[in-house]
N, C-alpha and C positions, 0 to 999 in steps of 0.2 A: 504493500500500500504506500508505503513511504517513496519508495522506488518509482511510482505511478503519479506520487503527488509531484517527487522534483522533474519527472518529465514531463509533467502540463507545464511547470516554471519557465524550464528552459524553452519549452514549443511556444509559450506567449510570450517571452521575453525575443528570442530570436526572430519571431513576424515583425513584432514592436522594432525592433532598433535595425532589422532588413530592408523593412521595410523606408525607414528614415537613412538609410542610408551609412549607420552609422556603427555598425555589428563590431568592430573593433575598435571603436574609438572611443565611445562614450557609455559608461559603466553604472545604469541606476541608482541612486545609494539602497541600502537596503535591502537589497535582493539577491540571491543564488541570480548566477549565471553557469553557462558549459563555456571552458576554453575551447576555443576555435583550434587549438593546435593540437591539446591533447583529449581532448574531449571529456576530461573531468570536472568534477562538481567545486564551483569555486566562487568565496562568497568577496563580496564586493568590498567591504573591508579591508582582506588581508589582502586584496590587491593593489588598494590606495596605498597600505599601508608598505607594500613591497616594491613601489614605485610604478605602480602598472605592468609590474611581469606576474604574471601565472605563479602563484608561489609552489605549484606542484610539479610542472615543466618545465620552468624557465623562460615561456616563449612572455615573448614582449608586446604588448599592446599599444596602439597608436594612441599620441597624446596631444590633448588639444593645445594649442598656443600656448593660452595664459596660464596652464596648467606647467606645462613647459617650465615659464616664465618661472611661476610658483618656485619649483625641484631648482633652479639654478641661483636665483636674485638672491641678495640678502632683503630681508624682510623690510618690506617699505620701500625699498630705494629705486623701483622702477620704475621711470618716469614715459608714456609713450609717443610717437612722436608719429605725426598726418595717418590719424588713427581713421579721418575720413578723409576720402578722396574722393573725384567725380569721377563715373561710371563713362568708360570708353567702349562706343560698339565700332572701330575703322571699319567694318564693310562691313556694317550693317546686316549681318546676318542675322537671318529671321529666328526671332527665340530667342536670341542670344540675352537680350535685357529683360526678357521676364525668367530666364534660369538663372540668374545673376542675382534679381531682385526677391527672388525666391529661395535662392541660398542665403544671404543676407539674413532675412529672415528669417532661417531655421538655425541658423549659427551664432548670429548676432555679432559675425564680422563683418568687416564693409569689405574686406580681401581675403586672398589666401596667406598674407603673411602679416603677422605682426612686429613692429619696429620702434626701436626705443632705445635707452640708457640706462643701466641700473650697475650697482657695484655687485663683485661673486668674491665672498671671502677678501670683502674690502676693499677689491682692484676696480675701479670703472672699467667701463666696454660697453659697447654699441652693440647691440643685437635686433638679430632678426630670426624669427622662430616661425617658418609654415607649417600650416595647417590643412591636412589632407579632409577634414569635410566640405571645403569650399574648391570644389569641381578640383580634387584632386590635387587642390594645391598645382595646378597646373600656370605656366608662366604667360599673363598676359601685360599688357602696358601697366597697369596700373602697381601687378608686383615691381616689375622689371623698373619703374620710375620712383616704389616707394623702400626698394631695394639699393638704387645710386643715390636717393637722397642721405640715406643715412649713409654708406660711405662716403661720401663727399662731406655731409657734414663731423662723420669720425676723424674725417683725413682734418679738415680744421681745425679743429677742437684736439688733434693729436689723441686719439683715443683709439684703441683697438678694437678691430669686429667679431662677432662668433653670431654664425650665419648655421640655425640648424635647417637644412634641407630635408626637405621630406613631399617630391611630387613625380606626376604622373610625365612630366615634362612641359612641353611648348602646348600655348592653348589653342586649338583648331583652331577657334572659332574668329580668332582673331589673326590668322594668316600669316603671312609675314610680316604686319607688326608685330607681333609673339615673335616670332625670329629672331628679329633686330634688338627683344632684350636681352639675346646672350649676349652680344656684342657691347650694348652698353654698361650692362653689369660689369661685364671683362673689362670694360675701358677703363672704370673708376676705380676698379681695384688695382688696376697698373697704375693708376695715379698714387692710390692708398699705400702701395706698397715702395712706389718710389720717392715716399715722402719717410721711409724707415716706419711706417705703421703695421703692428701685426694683423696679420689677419689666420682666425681660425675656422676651418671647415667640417663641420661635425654632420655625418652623413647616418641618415635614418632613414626605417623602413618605409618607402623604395623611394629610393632616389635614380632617376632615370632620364632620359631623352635630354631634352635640351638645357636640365637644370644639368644635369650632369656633367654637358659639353660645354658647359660657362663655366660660373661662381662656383658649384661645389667642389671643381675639382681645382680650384685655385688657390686652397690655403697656403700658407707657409706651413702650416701644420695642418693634417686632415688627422682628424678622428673618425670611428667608425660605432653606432652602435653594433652588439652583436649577433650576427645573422640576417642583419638588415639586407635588402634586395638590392643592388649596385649595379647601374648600367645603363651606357645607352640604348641599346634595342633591347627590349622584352625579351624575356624567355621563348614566350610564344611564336614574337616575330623572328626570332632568329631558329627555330626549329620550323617555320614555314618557310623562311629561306632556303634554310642548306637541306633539309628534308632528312633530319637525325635529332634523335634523343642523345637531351643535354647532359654530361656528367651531373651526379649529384652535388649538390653543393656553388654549382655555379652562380658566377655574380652574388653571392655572396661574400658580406663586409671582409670573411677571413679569407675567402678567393683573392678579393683583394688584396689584403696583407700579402700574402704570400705572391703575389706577382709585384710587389712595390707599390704600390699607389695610395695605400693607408698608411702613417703613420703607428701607430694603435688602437686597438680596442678596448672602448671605456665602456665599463658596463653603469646602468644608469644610475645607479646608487653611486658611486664613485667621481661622475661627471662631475658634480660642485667643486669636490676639492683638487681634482686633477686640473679644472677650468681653473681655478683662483692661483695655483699650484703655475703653472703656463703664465698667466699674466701678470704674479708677482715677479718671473724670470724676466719678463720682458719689461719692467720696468726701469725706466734711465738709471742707473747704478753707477756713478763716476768709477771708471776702470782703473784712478790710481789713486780713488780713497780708500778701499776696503783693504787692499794688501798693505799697503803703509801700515792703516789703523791695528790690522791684527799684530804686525809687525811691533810696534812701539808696544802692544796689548802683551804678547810673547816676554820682550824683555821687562817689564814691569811686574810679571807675572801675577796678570790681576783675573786670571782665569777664564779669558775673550776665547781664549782657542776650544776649536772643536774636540770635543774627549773621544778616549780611544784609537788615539792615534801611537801610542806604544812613550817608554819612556824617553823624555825629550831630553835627557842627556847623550842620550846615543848620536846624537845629531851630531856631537861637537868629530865624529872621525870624516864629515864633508870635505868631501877632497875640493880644494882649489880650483877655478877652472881652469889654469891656466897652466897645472900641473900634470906629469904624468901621474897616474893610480898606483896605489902603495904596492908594497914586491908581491909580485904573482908569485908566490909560494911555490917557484920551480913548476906551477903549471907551463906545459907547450902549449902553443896553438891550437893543437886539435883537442890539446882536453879542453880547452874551454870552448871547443866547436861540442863537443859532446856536454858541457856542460850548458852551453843555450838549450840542447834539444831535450834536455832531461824531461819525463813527464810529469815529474812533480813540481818544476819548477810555475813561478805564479804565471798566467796569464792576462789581459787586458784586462780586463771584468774585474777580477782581484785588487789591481790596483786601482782600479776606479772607485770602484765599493770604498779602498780603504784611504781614500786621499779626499774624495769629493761628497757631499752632501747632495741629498734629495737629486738624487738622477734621473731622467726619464729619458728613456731608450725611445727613440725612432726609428720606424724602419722604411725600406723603400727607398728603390733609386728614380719613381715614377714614369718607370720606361718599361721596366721586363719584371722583376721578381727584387724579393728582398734575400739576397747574400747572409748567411750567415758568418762568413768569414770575415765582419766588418758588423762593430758594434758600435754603435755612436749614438748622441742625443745630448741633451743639456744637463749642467750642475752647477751645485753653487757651489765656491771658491771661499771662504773664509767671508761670505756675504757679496760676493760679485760674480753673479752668471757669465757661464763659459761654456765651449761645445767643446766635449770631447768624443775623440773617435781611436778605436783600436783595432787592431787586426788581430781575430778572437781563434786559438787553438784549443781544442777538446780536453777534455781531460779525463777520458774513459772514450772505449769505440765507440760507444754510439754518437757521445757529443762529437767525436773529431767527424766523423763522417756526415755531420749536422753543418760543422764548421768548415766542412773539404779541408781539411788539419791546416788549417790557418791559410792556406792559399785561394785568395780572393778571386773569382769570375771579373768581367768588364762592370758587371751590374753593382759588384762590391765598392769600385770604384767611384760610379759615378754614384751612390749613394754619400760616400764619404765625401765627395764635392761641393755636395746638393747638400751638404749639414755646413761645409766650411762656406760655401755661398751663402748662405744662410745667418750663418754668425756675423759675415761682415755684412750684412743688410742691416744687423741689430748692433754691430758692435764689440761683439762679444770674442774676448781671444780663444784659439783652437789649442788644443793640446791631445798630439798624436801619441798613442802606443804602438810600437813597429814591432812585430813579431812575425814572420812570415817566411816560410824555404824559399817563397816567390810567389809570383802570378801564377794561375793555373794555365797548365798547356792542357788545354783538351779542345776538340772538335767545335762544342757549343761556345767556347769561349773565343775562338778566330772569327766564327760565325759571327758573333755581336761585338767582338773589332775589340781584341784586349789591349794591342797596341795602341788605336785610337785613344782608348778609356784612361792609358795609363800616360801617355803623353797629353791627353785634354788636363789632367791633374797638373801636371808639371807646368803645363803653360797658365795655367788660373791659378793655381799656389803662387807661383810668382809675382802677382799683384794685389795677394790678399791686402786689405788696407786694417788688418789686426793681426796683433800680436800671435804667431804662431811658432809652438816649442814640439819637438820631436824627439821620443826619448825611444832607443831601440833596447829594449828586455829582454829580447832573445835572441831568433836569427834575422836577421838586416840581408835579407834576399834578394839582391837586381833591383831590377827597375818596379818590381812589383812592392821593394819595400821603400825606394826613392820616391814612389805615387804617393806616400805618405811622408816625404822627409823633405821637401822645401822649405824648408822652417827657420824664422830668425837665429834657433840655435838649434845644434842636434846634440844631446845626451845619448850615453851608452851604460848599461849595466856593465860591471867589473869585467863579467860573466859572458858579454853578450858578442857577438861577432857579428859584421857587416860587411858585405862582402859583394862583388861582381859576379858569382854566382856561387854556386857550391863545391866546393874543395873538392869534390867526385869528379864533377863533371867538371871541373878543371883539370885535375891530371888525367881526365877520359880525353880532353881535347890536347895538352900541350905534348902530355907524358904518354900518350895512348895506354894505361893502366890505371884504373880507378882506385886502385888499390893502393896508388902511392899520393889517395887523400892527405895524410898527416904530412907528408913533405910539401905539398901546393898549402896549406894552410900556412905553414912558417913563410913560403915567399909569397904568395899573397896579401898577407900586411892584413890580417881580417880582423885581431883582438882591438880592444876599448885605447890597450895603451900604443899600439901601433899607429892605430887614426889619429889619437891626441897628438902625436908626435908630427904629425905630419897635415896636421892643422885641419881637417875633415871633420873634428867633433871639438865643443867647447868644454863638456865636462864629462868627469866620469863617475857614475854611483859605485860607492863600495860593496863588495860583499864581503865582511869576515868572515861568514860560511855562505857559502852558493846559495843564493836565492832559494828558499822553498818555504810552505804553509807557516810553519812555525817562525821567521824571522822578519813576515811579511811587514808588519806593522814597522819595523824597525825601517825595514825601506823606503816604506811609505814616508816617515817622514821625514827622511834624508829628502826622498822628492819632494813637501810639502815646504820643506826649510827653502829649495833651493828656486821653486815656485814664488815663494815671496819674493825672492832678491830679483828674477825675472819677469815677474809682473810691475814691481816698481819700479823698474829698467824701461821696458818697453812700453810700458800701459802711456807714460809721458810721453811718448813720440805722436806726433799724426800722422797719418793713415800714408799721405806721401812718403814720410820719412821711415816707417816701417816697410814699403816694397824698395824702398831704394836701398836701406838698409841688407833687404835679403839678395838685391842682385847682385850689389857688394861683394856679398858673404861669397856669391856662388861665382862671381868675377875671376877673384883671386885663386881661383882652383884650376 
């Protein structure tokens, strides 16, 4: 009987909100509803209460605007802005204004998107949040006008945008005026963005057609919710094209991820703080106040520094940089060529964790796929946001084969371009972890042009207008670990070797036997203290015991020490005087 009563519920609940159009969007209060994804019993409640996800599935439900607004704003502080506008029919197509004037009235929006100002976790930002009850959230003039008014007025006001998408795309019915607002959306945002404003693109279920081929896919940072529908042709129409069933999973958010074009995936509970989180990083931070300040904070020792950095006596064995590294303990060459490649030795990630605060990993080179052999995204610096990027090796089979053992694709490349591009549009200096036997040589990698990727690096590192430091940890492999070392300064672990390629394949080509590896290492010149000698690297990190888990922190803050002395250096230059600075550098070589 019970079983009988909740299925007349759900049979009049699902005619009711079918029939209005509105079966995933708008949630009765008080009432059982059925999830539309999994088909269980689920009361309206603990679905407000779980941000509008199905708390039995997980699946996501569509959210109105201001509801939207609600989950992200801090309380009060949204202010909205040409909440009305006048109704545009360009050709007059029949219907068009009484489907308009009828949505209107069942929504109680004047459009499909809402636009406005409000602070998230204290940061202002300019938003705009559509709404998939009003035809679809589909792009006609009136978005498309009430869309560049608020960039244009963000871009004055210096204020960043976060744009949630969520439509069916371009609006028929208005033709190619609907067209022409991908064009103008895009214009203002190349104004937004060329004035150093951020702009964030947060994509929801489904973002498609021509919102897709504009503004959504414009951020400086896109986010994605999870599983949302992603894409310009439908599912439908692109299985009517090619006359084939889709893989599962296609155009979706994490389809995306994994081909590059999402940054990551925020799931909705988390959006406010990762939003406030992003826009606190991108506000103006004087780049040569925060290291000074911790700097003076350190010798005063009045407790400014971040804990957990190991103990700060260890600091004082920083080697000089102008010095060679204390006596190699009768290591040759090649043991410290074995000793880069150890597996226990740290990897990128390691020292990111253990030097920088509040990191948030990007991914995507927004061409082909996201690389795992290249880990980058932002952190704070002793209170001054910075992008770092490292060239990331496994540390168990399955991670290495995750990470192709540290040997970066073309796609790894340009993703780590697309962070260092990125930084200098904000500001912010780069600091490289070079760890790499090299570029990968494989088939798909010639295919999408490794040479190109890695020479596009070398030609755009060189006019970064920020501070950029490169520190090799392990192996300094060719051109694939140079992709990542145009840098005002290069650093080398004790430990680490850098090299024209690998001691094998050196004595395979001069010696024709691989086997007399350890003899091409000695003349090669590959160790920390050989390059110092011969003026290739600025400084060297010690290791009193080889780099591994247990003395990481100690290393850590040999680099943290040595990061202050190089941000206070460089952070003073301008943006001319840091690339002239680095042609200098590579001048003289």
């Amino acid at each position: 009987m019970l079983r009988n009563m909740f299925k007349k519920t759900y049979t009049k609940i699902d005619t009711k909100y079918k029939s209005q159009g509105e079966s995933q969007a708008n949630i009765p209060q008080g009432l059982w509803r059925k999830c539309n994804k999994c088909g269980q019993p689920i009361y309206v409640e603990d679905v407000k209460n779980n941000y509008y996800v199905c708390p039995k599935c997980g699946g996501y439900f569509r959210v109105h605007a201001y509801r939207r607004i609600e989950m992200i704003a801090d309380e009060g502080s949204f202010e909205e802005w040409n909440k009305e506008m006048p109704f545009c029919n360009p050709l007059n197509f029949p219907g068009y204004e009484k489907k308009v004037l009828a949505t209107r009235e069942k929504t109680h929006l004047n459009e499909a998107i809402v636009t406005g100002k409000c602070t998230i976790e204290g940061n202002p930002a300019v938003v705009g949040v559509c709404d998939a009850r009003f035809i679809m959230s589909s792009m006609g003039h009136v978005v498309g006008e009430k869309i560049t008014q608020a960039v244009e007025r963000a871009t004055r006001e210096k204020l960043p945008v976060i744009i949630f998408a969520c439509s069916g795309g371009a609006r028929m019915q208005e033709g190619l005026v609907s067209l022409m607002q991908m064009a103008k959306t895009s214009a203002a945002l190349k104004r937004h963005h060329e004035a150093g404003q951020l702009f964030i693109s947060v994509l929801t279920d489904p973002t498609t057609g021509g919102v897709t081929a504009s503004f959504a896919m414009l951020g400086d940072i896109i986010l994605a919710e999870p599983h949302a529908l992603i894409g310009f042709a439908g599912p439908r129409v692109i299985e009517q094209t090619i006359g084939q069933k889709l893989p599962e999973g296609f155009q979706r958010a994490e389809f995306l991820l994994d081909h590059g074009f999402v940054d990551k995936i925020v799931e909705r509970k988390d959006q406010k703080r990762v939003l406030g989180q992003i826009l606190y990083m991108h506000q103006k931070h004087p780049m040569t106040d925060a290291p000074q300040q911790e700097a003076e904070a350190s010798q005063k020792g009045d407790g400014r520094r971040a804990e957990g950095r190991g103990p700060v006596g260890k600091i004082a064995g920083f080697v000089d940089k102008h010095r060679k590294s204390a006596q190699d303990g009768g290591k040759t060459a090649w043991d410290m060529v074995l000793l880069s490649r150890k597996t226990d030795r740290p990897v990128a990630a390691d020292y990111i964790n253990a030097i920088f605060d509040e990191f948030i990993e990007f991914h995507g080179d927004r061409y082909f796929k996201d690389d795992g052999a290249i880990v980058g995204g932002i952190a704070m610096f002793h209170g001054m946001p910075v992008t770092v990027i490292g060239q990331q090796k496994g540390k168990n089979t399955k991670d290495n084969i995750k990470r192709n053992f540290g040997m970066p694709s073309p796609d790894g490349y340009r993703k780590a371009l697309r962070l260092m591009k990125q930084a200098e549009t904000f500001g912010r200096p780069v600091i490289c972890f070079v760890d790499t036997p090299g570029a990968f040589c494989g088939l798909e990698a010639e295919e999408r042009g490794q040479g190109e990727a890695i020479a596009r690096n070398l030609f755009e590192m060189a006019s970064l207008t920020v501070p950029v430091l490169s520190i090799v940890i392990g192996e300094g492999g060719s051109g694939g670990a140079l992709a990542m070392a145009v840098a005002n300064e290069v650093w080398m672990m004790e430990n680490a070797i850098y090299s024209i390629l690998s001691p094998e394949g050196f004595a395979s080509i001069l010696y024709k036997d691989s086997k007399k590896a350890p003899d091409a290492a000695k003349v090669m010149k590959v160790t920390a203290g050989d390059l110092m000698e011969l003026g290739l690297i600025e400084r060297i990190i010690p290791e009193e015991e080889p780099a591994c888990e247990e003395n990481l922190q100690v290393l850590a803050q040999i680099m943290e020490r040595g990061m202050e002395e190089f941000f206070t250096r460089y952070c003073a230059m301008s943006g001319q005087e840091l690339a002239a600075h680095r042609y200098d550098r590579f001048r003289r070589m």
